[in-house]
VMD Tcl script that builds the backbone (N, CA, C; Angstrom):
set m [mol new atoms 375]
animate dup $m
set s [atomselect $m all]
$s set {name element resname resid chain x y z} {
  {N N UNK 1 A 65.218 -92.036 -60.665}
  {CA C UNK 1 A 63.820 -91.961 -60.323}
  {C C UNK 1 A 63.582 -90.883 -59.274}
  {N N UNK 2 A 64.421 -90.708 -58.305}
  {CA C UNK 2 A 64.347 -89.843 -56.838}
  {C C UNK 2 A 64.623 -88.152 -57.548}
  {N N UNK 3 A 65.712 -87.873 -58.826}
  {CA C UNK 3 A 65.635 -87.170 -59.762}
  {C C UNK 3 A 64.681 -86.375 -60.288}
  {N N UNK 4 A 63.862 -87.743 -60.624}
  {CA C UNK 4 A 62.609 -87.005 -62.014}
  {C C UNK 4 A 61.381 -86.940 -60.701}
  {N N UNK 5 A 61.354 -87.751 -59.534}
  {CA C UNK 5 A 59.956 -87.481 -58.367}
  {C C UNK 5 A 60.827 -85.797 -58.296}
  {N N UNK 6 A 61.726 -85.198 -57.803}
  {CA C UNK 6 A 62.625 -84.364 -57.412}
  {C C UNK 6 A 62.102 -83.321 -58.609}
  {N N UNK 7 A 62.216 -83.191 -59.775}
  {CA C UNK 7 A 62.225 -82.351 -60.531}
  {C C UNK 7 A 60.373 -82.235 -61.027}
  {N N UNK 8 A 59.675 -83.368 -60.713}
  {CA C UNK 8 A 58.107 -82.957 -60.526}
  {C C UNK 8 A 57.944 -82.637 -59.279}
  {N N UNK 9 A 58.576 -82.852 -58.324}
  {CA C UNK 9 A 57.997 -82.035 -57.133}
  {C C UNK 9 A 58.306 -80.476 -57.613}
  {N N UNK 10 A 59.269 -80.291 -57.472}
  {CA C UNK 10 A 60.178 -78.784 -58.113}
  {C C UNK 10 A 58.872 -77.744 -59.108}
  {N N UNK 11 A 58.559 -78.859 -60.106}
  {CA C UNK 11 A 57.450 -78.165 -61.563}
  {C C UNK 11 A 56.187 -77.435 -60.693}
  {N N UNK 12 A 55.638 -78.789 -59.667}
  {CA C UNK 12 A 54.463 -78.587 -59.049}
  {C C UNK 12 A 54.902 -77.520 -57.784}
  {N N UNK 13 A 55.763 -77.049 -57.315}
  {CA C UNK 13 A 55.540 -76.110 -56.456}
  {C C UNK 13 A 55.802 -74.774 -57.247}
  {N N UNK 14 A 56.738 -75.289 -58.395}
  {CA C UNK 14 A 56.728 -73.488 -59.331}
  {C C UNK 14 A 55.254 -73.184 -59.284}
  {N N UNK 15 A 54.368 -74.174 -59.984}
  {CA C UNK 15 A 53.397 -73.866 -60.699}
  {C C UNK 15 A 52.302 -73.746 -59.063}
  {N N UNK 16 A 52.026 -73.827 -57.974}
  {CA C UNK 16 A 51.502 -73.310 -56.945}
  {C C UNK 16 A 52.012 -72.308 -56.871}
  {N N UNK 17 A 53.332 -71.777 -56.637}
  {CA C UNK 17 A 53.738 -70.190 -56.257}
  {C C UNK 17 A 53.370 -69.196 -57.722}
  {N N UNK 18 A 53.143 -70.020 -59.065}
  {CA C UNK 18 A 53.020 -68.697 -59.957}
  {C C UNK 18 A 51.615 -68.327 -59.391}
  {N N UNK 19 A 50.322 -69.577 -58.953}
  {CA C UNK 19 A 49.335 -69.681 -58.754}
  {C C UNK 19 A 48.716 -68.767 -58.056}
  {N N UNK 20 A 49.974 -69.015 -56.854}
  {CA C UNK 20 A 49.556 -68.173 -55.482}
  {C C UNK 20 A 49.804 -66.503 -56.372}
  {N N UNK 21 A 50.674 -66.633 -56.685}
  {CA C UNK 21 A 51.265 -65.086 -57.060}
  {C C UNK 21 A 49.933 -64.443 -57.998}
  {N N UNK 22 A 49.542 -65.149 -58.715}
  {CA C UNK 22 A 48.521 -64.229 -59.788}
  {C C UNK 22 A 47.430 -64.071 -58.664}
  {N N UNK 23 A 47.040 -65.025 -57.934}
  {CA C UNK 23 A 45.785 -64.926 -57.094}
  {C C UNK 23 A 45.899 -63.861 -56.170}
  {N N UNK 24 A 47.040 -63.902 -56.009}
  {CA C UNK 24 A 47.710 -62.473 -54.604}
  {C C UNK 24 A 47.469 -61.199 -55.757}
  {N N UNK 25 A 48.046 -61.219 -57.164}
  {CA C UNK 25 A 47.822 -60.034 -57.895}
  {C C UNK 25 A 46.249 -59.313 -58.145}
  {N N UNK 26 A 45.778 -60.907 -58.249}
  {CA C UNK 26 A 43.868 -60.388 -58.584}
  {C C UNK 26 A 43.520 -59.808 -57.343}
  {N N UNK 27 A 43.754 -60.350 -56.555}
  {CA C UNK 27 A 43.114 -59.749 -55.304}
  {C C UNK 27 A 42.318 -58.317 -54.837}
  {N N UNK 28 A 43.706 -57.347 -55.254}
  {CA C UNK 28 A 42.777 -55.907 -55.533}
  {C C UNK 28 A 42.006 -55.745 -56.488}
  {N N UNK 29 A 42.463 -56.152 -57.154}
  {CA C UNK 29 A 41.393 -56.155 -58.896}
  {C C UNK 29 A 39.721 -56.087 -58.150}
  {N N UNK 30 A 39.882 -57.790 -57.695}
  {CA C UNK 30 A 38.448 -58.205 -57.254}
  {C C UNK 30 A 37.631 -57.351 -55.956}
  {N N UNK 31 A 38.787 -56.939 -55.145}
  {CA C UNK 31 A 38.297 -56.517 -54.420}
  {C C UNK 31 A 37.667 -54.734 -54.892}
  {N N UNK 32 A 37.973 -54.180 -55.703}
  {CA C UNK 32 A 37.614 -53.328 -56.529}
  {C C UNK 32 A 36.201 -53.601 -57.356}
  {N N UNK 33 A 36.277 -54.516 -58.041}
  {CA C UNK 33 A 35.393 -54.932 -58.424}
  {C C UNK 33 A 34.189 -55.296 -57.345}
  {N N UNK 34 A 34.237 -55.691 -56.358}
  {CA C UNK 34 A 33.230 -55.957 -54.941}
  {C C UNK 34 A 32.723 -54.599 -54.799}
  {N N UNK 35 A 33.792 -53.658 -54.358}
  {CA C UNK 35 A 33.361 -52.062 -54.176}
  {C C UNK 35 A 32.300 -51.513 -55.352}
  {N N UNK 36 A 32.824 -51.719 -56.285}
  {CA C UNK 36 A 31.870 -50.919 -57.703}
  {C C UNK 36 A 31.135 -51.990 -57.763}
  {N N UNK 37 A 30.350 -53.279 -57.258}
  {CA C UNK 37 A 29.092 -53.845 -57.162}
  {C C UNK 37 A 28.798 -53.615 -56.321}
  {N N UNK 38 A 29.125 -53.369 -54.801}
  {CA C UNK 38 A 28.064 -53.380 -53.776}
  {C C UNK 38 A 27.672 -51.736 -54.292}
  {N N UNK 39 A 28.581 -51.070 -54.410}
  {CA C UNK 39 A 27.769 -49.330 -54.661}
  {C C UNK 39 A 26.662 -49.331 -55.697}
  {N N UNK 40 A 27.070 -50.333 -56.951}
  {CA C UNK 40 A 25.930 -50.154 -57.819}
  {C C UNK 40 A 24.789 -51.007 -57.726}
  {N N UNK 41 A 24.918 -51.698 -56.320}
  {CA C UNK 41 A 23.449 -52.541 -56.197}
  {C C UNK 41 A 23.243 -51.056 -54.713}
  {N N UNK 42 A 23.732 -50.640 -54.287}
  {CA C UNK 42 A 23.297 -49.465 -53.239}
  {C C UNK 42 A 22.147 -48.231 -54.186}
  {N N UNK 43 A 22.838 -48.117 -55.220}
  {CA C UNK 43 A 21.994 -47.233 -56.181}
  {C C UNK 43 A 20.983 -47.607 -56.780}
  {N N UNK 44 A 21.139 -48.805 -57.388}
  {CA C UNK 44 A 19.585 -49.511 -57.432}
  {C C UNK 44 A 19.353 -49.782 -56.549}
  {N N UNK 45 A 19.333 -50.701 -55.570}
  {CA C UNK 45 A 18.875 -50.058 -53.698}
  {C C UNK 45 A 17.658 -49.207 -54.070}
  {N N UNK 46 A 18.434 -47.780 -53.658}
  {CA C UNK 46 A 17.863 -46.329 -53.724}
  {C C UNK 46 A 17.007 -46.048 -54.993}
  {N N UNK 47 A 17.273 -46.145 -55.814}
  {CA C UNK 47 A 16.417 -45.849 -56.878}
  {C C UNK 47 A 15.441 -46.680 -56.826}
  {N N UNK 48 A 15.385 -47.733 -57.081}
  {CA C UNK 48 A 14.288 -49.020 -56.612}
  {C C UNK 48 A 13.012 -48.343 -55.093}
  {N N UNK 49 A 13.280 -47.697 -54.134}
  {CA C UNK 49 A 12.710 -47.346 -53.159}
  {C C UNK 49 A 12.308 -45.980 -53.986}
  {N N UNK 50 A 12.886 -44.692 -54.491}
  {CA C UNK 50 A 12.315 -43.906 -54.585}
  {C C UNK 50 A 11.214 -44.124 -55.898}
  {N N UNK 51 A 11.290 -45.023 -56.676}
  {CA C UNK 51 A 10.469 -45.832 -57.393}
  {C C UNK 51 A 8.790 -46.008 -56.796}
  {N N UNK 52 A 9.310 -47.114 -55.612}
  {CA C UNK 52 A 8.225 -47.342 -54.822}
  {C C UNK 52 A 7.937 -46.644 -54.089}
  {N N UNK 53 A 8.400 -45.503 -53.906}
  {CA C UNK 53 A 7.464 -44.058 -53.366}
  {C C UNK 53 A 6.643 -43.768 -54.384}
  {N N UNK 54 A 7.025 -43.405 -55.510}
  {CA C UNK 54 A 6.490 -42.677 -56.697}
  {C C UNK 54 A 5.516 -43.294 -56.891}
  {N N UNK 55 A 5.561 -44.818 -57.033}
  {CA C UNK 55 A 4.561 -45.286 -57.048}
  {C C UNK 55 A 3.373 -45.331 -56.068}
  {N N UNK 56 A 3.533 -45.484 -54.984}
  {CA C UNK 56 A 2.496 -45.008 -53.838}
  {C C UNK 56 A 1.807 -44.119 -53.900}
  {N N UNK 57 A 2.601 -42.800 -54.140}
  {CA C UNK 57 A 2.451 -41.552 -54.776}
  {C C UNK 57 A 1.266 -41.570 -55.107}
  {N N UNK 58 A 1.445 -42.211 -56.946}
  {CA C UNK 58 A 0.245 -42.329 -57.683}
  {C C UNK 58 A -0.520 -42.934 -57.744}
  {N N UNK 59 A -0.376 -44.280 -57.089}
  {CA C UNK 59 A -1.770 -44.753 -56.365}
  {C C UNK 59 A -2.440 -44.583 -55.517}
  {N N UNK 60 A -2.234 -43.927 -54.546}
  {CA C UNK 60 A -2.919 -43.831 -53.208}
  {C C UNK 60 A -4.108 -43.113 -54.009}
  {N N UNK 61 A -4.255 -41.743 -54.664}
  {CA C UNK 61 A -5.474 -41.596 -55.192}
  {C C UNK 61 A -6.605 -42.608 -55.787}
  {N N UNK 62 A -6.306 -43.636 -56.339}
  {CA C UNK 62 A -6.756 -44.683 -57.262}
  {C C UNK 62 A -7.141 -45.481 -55.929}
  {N N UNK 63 A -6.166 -45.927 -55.201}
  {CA C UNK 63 A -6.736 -46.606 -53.431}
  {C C UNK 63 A -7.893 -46.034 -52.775}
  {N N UNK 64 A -7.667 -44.207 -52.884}
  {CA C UNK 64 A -8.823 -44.185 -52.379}
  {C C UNK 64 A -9.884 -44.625 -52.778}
  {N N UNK 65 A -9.677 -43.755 -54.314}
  {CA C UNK 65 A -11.210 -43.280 -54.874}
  {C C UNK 65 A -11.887 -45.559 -54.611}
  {N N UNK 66 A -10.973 -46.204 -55.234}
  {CA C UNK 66 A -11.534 -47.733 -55.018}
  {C C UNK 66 A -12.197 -47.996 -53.177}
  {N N UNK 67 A -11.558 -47.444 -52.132}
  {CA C UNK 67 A -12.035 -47.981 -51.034}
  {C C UNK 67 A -13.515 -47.017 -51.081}
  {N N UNK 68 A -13.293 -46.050 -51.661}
  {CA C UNK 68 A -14.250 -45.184 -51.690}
  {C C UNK 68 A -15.928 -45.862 -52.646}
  {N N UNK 69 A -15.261 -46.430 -53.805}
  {CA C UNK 69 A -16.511 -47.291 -54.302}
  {C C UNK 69 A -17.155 -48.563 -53.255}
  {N N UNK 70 A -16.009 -48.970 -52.798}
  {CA C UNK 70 A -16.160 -50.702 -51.963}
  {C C UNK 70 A -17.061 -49.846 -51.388}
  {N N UNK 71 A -17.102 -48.658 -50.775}
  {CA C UNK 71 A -17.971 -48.101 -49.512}
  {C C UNK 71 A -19.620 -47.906 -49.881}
  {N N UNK 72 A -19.765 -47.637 -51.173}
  {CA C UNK 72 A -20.841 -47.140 -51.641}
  {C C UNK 72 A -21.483 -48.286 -52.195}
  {N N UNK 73 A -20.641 -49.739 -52.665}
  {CA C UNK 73 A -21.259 -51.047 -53.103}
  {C C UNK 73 A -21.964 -51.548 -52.102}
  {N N UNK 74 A -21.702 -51.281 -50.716}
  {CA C UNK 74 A -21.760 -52.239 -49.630}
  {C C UNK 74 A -23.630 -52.045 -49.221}
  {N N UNK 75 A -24.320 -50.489 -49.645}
  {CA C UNK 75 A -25.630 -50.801 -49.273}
  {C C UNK 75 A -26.080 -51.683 -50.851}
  {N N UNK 76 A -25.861 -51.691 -51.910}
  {CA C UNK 76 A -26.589 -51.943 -53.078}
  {C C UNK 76 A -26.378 -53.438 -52.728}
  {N N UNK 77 A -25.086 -53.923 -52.311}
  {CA C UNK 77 A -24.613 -55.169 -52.408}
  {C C UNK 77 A -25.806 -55.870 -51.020}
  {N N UNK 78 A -26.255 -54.859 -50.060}
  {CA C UNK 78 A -27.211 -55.545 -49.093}
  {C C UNK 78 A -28.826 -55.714 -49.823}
  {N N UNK 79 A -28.804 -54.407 -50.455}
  {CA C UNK 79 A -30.266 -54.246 -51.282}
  {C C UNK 79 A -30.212 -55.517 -52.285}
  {N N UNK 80 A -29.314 -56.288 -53.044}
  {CA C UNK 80 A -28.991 -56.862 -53.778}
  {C C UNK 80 A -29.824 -58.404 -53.009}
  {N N UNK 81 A -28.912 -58.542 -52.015}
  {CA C UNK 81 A -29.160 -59.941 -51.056}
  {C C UNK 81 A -30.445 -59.982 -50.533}
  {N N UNK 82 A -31.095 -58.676 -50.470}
  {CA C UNK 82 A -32.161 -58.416 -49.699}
  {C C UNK 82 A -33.458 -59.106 -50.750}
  {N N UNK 83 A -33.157 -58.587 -52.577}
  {CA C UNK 83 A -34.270 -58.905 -53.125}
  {C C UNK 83 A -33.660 -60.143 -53.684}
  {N N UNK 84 A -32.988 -60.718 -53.633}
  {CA C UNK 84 A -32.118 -62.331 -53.939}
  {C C UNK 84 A -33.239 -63.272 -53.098}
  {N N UNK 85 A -33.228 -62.547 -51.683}
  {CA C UNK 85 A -33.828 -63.120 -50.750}
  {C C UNK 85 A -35.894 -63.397 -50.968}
  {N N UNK 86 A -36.106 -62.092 -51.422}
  {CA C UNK 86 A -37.395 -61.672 -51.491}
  {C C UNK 86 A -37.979 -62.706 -52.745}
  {N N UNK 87 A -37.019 -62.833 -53.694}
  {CA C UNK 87 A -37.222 -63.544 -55.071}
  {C C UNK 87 A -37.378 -65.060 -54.451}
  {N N UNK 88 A -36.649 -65.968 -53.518}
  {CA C UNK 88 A -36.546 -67.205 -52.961}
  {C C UNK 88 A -37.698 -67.297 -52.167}
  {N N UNK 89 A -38.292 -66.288 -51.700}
  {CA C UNK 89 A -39.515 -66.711 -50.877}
  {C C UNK 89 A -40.658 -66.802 -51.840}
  {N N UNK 90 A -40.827 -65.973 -53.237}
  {CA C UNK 90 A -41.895 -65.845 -53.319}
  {C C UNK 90 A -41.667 -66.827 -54.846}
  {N N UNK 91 A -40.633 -67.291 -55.241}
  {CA C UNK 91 A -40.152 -68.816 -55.756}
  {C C UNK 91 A -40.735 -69.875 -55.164}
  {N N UNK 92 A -40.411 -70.308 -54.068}
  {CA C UNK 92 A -41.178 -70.834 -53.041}
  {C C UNK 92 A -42.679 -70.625 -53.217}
  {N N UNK 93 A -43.146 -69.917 -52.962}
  {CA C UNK 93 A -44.512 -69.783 -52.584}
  {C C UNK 93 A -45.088 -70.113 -53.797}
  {N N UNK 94 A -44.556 -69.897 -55.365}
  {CA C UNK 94 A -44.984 -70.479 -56.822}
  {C C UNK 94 A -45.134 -71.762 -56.629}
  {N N UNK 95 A -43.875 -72.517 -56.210}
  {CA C UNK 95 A -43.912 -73.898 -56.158}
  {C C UNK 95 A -45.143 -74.308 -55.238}
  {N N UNK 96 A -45.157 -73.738 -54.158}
  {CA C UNK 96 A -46.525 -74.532 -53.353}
  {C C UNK 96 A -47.808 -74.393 -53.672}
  {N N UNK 97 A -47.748 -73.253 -54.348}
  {CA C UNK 97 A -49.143 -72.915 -55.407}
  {C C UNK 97 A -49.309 -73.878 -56.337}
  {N N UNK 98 A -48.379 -74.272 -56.842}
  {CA C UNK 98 A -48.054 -74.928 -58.191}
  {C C UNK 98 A -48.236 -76.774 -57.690}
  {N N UNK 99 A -47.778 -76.844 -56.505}
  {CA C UNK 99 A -48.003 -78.077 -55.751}
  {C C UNK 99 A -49.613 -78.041 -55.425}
  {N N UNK 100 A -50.012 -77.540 -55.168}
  {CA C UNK 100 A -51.690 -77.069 -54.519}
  {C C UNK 100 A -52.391 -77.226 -55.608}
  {N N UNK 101 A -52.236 -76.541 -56.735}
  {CA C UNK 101 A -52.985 -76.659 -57.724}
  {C C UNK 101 A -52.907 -78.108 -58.422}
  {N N UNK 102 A -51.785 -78.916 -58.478}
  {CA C UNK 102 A -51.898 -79.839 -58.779}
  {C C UNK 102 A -52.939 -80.933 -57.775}
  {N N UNK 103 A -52.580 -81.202 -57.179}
  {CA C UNK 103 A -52.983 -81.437 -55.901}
  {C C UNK 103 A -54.861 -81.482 -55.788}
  {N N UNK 104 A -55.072 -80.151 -56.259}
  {CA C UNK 104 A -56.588 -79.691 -56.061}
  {C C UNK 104 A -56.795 -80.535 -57.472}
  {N N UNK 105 A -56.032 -80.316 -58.460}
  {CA C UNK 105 A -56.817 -80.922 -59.748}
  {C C UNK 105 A -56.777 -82.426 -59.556}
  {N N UNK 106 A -55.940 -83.234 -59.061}
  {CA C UNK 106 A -56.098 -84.576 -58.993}
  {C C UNK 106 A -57.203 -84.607 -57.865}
  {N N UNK 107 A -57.402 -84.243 -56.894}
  {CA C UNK 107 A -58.589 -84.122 -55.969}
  {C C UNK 107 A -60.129 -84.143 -56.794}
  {N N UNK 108 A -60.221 -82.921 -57.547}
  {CA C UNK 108 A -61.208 -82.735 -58.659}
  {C C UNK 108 A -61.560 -83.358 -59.456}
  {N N UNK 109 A -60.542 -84.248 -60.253}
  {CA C UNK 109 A -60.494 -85.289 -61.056}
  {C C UNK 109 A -61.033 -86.656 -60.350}
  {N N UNK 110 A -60.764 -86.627 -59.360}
  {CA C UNK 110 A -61.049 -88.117 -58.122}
  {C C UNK 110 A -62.811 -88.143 -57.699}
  {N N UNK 111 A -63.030 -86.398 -57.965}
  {CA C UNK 111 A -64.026 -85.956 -57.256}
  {C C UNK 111 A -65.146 -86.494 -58.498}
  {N N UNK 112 A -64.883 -86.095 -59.386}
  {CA C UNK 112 A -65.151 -85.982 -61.061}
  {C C UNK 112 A -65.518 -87.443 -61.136}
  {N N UNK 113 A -64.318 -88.248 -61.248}
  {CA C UNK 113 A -64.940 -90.210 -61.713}
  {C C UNK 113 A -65.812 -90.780 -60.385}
  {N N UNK 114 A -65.840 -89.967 -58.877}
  {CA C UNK 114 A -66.620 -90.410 -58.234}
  {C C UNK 114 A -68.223 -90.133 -58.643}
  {N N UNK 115 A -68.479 -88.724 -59.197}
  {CA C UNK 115 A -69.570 -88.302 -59.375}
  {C C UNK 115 A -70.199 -89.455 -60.532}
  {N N UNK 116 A -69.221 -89.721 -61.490}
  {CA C UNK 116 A -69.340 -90.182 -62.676}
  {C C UNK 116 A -69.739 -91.629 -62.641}
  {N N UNK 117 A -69.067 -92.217 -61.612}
  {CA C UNK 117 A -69.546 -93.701 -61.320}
  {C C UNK 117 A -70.623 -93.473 -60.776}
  {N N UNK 118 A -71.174 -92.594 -59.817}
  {CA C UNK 118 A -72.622 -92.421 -59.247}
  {C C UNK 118 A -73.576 -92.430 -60.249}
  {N N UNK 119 A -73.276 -91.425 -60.809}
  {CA C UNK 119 A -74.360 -91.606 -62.366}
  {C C UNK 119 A -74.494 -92.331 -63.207}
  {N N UNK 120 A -73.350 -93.162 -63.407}
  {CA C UNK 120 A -73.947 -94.452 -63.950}
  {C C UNK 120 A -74.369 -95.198 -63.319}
  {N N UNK 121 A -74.323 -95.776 -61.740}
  {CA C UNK 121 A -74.852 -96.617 -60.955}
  {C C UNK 121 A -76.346 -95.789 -60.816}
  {N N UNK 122 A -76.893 -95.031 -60.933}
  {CA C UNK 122 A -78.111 -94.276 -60.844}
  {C C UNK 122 A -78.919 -94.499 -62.453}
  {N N UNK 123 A -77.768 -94.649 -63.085}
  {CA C UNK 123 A -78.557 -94.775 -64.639}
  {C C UNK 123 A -78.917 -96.029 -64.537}
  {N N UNK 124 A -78.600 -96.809 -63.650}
  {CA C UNK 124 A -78.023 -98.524 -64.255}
  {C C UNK 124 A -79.842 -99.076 -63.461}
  {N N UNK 125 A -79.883 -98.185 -62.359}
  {CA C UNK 125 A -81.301 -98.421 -61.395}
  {C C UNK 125 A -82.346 -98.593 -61.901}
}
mol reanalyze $m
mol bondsrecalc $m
mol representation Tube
mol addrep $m
């Protein structure tokens, strides 16, 4: 039994040292491999930025000419609010007309069956 524990201890440390040994072999491999990724994320990096120049580039015209409209909306957009405004007052002033006139006609009408009962109490004399 002390044998076969003896000859699996033996298997299991071959098989750690082949372990260690290939992992010690990859080592440069990977570390090679690290070098040729960090350089080729450095180049997209760089390319990626001169990208977003280019792009700036060709928008900043398009930025302007747009801050340049916002600039020229800003009186129409007041003239806009101004008769928004002018339209609500004189909305308003329909309705109280429109209230008034009602108002006057039920008055008229009141005025109307008063006259109307007079004249028959005058007919009735």
């Amino acid at each position: 039994k002390i044998k076969r524990n003896k000859n699996n201890l033996e298997k299991q440390q071959t098989n750690f040292n082949e372990t260690i040994e290939k992992n010690t072999q990859s080592i440069p491999r990977l570390d090679a491999e690290i070098k040729e990724l960090q350089e080729s994320l450095e180049e997209e990096t760089e390319k990626q930025e001169t990208m977003m120049i280019q792009l700036q580039e060709k928008t900043k015209p398009i930025k302007e000419e747009m801050e340049e409209k916002q600039k020229l909306l800003i009186p129409l957009k007041d003239k806009e609010n101004s008769i928004k405004q002018e339209i609500d007052v004189i909305n308003n002033n329909i309705a109280e007309i429109k209230n008034k006139t009602i108002n006057a006609n039920k008055r008229k009408e009141t005025v109307l069956e008063k006259i109307a009962n007079i004249d028959t109490k005058l007919d009735e004399q």
